[in-house]
C-alpha positions as CSV (number, residue, x, y, z in Angstrom):
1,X,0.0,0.0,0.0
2,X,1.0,3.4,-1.3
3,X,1.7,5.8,2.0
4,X,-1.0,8.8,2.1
5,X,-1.4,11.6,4.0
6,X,-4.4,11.2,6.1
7,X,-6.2,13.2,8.5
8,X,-8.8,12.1,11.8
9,X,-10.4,14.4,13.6
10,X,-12.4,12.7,16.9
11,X,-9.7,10.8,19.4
12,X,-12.2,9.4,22.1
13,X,-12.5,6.1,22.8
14,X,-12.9,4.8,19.7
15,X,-10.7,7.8,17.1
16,X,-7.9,7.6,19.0
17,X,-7.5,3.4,18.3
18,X,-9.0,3.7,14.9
19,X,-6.5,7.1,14.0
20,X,-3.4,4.6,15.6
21,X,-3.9,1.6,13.0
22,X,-3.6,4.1,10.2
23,X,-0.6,5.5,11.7
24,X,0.8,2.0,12.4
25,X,0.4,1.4,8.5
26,X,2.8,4.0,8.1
27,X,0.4,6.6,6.6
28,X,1.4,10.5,7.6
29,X,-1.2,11.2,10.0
30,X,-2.9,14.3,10.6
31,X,-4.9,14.8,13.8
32,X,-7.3,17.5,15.7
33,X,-9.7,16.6,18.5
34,X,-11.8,19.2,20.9
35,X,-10.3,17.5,24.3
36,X,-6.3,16.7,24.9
37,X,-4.7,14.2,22.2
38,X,-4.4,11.3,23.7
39,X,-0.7,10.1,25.0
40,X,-0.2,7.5,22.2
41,X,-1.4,10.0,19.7
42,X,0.4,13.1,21.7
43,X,4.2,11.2,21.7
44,X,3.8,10.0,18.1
45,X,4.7,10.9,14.7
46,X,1.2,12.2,14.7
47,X,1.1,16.3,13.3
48,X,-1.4,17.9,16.0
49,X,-3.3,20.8,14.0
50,X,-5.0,23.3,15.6
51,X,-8.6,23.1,13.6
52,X,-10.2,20.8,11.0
53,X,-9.4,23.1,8.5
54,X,-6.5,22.9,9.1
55,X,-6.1,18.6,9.2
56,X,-8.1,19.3,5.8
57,X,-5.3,21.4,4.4
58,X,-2.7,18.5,5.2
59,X,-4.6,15.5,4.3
60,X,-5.7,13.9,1.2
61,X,-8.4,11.7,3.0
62,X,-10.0,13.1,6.1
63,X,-11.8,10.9,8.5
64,X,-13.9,12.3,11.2
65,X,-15.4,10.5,14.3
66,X,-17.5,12.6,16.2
67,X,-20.4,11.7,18.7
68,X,-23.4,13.5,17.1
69,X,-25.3,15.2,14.0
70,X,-24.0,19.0,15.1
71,X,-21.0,17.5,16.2
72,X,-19.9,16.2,12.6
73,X,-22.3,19.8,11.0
74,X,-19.3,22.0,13.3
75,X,-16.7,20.0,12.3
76,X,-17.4,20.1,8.5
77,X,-19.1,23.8,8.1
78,X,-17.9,25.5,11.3
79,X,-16.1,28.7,11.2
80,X,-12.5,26.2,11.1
81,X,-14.3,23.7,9.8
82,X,-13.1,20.9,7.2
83,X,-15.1,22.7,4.6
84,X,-12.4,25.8,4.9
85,X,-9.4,23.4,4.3
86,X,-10.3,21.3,1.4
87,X,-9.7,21.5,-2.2
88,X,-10.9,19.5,-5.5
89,X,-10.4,15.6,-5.6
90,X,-9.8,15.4,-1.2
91,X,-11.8,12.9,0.1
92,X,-13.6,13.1,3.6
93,X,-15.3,10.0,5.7
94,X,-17.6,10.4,8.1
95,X,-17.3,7.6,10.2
96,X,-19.8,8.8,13.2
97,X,-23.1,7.6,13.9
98,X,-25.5,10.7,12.8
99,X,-28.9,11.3,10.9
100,X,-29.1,9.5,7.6
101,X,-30.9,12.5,6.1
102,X,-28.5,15.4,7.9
103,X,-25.2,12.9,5.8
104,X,-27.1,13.1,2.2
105,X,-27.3,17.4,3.2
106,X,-23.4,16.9,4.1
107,X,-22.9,14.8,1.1
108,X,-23.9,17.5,-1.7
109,X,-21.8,20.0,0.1
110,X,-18.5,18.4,0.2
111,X,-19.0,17.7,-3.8
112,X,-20.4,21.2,-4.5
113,X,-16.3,21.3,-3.6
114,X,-15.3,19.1,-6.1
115,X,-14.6,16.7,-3.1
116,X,-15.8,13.0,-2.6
117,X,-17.8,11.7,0.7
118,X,-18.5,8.5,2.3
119,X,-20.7,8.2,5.1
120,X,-19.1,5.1,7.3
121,X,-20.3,4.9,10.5
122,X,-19.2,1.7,12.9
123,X,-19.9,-1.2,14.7
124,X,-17.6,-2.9,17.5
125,X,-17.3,-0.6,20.0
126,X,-14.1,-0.2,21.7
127,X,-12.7,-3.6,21.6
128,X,-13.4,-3.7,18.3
129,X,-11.9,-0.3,17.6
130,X,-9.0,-1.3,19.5
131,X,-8.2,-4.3,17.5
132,X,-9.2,-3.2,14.2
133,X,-11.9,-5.7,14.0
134,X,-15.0,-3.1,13.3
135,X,-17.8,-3.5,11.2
136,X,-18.1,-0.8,8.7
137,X,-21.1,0.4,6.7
138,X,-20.4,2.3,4.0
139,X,-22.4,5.0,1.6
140,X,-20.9,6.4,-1.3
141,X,-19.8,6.0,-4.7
142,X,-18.2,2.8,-5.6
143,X,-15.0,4.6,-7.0
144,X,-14.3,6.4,-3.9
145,X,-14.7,3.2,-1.7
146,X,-12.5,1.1,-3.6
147,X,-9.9,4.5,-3.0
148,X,-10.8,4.1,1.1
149,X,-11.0,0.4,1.1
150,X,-7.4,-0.4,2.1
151,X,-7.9,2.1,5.1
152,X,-10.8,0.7,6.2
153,X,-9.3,-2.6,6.1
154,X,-6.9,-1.4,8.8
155,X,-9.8,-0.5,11.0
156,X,-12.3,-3.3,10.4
157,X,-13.2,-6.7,9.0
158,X,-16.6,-6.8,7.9
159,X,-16.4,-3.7,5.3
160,X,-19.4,-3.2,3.5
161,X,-20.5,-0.4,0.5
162,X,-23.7,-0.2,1.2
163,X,-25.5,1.8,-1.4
164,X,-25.2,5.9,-1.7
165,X,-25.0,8.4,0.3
166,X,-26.6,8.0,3.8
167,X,-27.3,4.0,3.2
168,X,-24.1,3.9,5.5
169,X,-25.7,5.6,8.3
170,X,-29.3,3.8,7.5
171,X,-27.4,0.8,7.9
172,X,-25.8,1.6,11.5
173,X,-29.6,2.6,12.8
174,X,-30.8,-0.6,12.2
175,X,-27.8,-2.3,14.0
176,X,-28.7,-0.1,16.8
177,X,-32.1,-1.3,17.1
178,X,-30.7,-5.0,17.0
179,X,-28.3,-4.6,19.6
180,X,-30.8,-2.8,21.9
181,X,-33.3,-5.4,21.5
182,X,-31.0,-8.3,21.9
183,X,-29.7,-6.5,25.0
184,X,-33.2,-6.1,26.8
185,X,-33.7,-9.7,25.2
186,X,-30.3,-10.9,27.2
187,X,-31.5,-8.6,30.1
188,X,-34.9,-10.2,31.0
189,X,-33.8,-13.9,30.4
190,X,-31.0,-13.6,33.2
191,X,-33.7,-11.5,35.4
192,X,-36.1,-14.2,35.3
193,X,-33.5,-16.6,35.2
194,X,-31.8,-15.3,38.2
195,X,-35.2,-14.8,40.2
196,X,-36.1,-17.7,39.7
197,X,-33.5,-19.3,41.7
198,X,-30.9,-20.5,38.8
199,X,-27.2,-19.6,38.3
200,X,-27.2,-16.6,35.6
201,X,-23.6,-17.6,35.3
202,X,-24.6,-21.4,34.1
203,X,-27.7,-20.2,32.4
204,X,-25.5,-18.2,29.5
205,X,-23.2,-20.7,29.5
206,X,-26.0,-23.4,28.4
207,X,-27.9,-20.7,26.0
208,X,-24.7,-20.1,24.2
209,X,-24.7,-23.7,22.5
210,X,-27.9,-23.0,21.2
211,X,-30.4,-20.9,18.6
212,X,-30.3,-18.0,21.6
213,X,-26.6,-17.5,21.2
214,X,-25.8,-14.1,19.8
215,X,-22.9,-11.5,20.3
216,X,-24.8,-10.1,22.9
217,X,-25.1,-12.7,25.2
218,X,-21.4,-13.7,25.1
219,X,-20.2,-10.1,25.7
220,X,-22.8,-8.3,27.8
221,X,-24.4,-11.1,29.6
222,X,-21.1,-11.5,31.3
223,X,-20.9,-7.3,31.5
224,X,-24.7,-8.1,33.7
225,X,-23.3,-10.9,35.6
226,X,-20.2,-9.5,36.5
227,X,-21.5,-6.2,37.4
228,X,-19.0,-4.5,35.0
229,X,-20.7,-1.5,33.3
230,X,-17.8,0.8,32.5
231,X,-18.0,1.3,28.2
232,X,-18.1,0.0,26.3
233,X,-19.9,2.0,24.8
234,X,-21.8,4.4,26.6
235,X,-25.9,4.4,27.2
236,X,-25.9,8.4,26.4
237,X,-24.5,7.2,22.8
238,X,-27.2,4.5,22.2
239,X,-30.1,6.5,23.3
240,X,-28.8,8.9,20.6
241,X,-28.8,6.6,18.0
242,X,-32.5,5.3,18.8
243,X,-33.6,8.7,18.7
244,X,-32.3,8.7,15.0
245,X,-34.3,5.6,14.6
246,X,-37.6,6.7,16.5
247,X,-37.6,10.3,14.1
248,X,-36.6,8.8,11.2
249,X,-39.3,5.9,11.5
250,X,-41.9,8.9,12.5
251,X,-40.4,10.4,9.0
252,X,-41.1,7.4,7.2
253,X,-44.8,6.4,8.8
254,X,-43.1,3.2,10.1
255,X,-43.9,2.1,13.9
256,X,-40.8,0.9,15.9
257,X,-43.0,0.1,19.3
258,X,-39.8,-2.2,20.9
259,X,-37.4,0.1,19.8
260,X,-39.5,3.1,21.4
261,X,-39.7,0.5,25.2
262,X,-36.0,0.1,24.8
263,X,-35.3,3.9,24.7
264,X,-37.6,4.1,27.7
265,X,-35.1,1.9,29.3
266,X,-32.4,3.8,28.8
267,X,-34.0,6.9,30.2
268,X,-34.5,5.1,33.1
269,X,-30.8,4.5,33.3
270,X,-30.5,8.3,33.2
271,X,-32.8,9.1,35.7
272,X,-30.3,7.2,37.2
273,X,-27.3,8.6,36.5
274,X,-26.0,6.1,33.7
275,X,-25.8,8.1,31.1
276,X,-22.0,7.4,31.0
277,X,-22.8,3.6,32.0
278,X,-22.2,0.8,29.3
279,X,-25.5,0.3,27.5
280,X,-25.5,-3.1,29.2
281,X,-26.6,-1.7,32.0
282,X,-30.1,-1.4,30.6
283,X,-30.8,-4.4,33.2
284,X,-30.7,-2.2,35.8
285,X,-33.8,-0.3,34.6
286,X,-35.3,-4.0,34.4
287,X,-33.7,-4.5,38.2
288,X,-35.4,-1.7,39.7
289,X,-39.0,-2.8,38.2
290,X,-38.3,-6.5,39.9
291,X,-36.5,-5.4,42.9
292,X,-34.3,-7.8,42.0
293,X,-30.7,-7.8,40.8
294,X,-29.1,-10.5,38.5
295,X,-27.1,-12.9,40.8
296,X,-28.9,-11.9,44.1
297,X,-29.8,-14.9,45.8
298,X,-33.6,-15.6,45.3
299,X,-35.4,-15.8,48.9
């Protein structure tokens, strides 16, 4: 692979790991984020900039990983913004998780630039960030993908092109009401499970030979058993992303009434104060209805 000059702007939890596998490949590496650099990034070869505009001045391809729509709107249009830096044939990849219908408005004004988009938003969470094993769902042109492609690879395994413009970010909704479904789904069992007198910890370990065995109930069933919620990936995030689904299905005149209890479990979480909590703590909203915690011994 050909070295580029790449940019990444967003170092939390899941940019920093992401930007370091790009920089591992030996790519020049070109980074801004709105808190402090973090100390693998800091001591680097990494080139800290001092806005987006000017990572987009540097960089070729610019990746951005941001937590929310007016996150990624600043970052792209703000007064330093990405927009400022750019010039005809650059390249920029959104790889947050943000409104489908804000990315195809983002879309048409990076290429009123002359500039390509992708939208590729993520799936994996930090582990998976971490050890470059991320789903990726892609929107965009096929031309542009196949440019990205061997970046992406250094990020993720499953790497998908989608469709256009915003199918990416369609794509990561509907994984978001998957995994928040599976999770209450993983939640309850163990609850009743549990209650009713049985070892949670043996009760996984049985349903994970059979049809109920998912990605959810190896990872987070241990997460509720163990009573280890530190994210992960963070309940605040989640609820953010099923508010993109609920609006968008309102949008649409679809009905997502499991989606819309799941959200209501989250909240719950909030009330709280969870909003920082891994979203497999969702069982403690389930908890407090029973009075009942998951491996509390049944009386």
């Amino acid at each position: 692979m050909s070295k580029l000059k790449l940019g990444f702007i967003g170092l939390g939890i899941m940019g920093a790991p992401m930007a370091s596998h790009l920089m591992a490949a030996g790519h020049a590496l070109f980074i801004n984020t709105r808190s402090k650099v973090p100390e693998e990034l800091a001591n680097s070869a990494a080139v800290v900039c001092a806005t987006p505009a000017e990572v987009a001045k540097m960089a070729d391809i610019i990746f951005t990983m941001v937590p929310d729509t007016p996150d990624v709107e600043k970052v792209l249009f703000g007064e330093h913004g990405v927009a400022h830096g750019l010039s005809k044939g650059k390249i920029v990849v959104d790889m947050s998780s943000i409104s489908p219908i804000a990315t195809k408005d983002f879309a048409k004004k990076i290429n009123a630039l002359g500039c390509e988009y992708l939208d590729a938003p993520v799936s994996g969470g930090q582990v998976g960030a971490k050890g470059g094993t991320l789903t990726i769902m892609v929107g965009g042109k096929e031309s542009v993908f196949q440019t990205v492609k061997p970046m992406f690879d250094l990020m993720g395994k499953n790497i998908t092109l989608v469709g256009d413009n915003g199918a990416g970010q369609v794509t990561k909704v509907a994984n978001q009401i998957i995994v928040a479904l599976n999770i209450e789904a993983v939640a309850e069992a163990l609850l009743f499970a549990s209650k009713a007198g049985a070892d949670p910890a043996r009760v996984r370990e049985a349903l994970m030979g059979g049809f109920a065995s998912s990605k959810i109930l190896e990872v987070h069933a241990e997460r509720m058993i163990k009573r280890t919620f530190d994210p992960g990936f963070r309940i605040e995030l989640h609820q953010k992303d099923l508010n993109l689904a609920l609006n968008s299905a309102r949008a649409l005149g679809v009905s997502l009434p499991n989606t819309a209890n799941a959200q209501e479990l989250f909240n719950s979480c909030l009330a709280y104060g969870g909003k920082a909590w891994d979203h497999s703590a969702m069982v403690k909203a389930l908890e407090k209805l029973a009075n009942f915690e998951v491996g509390q011994k049944s009386t």
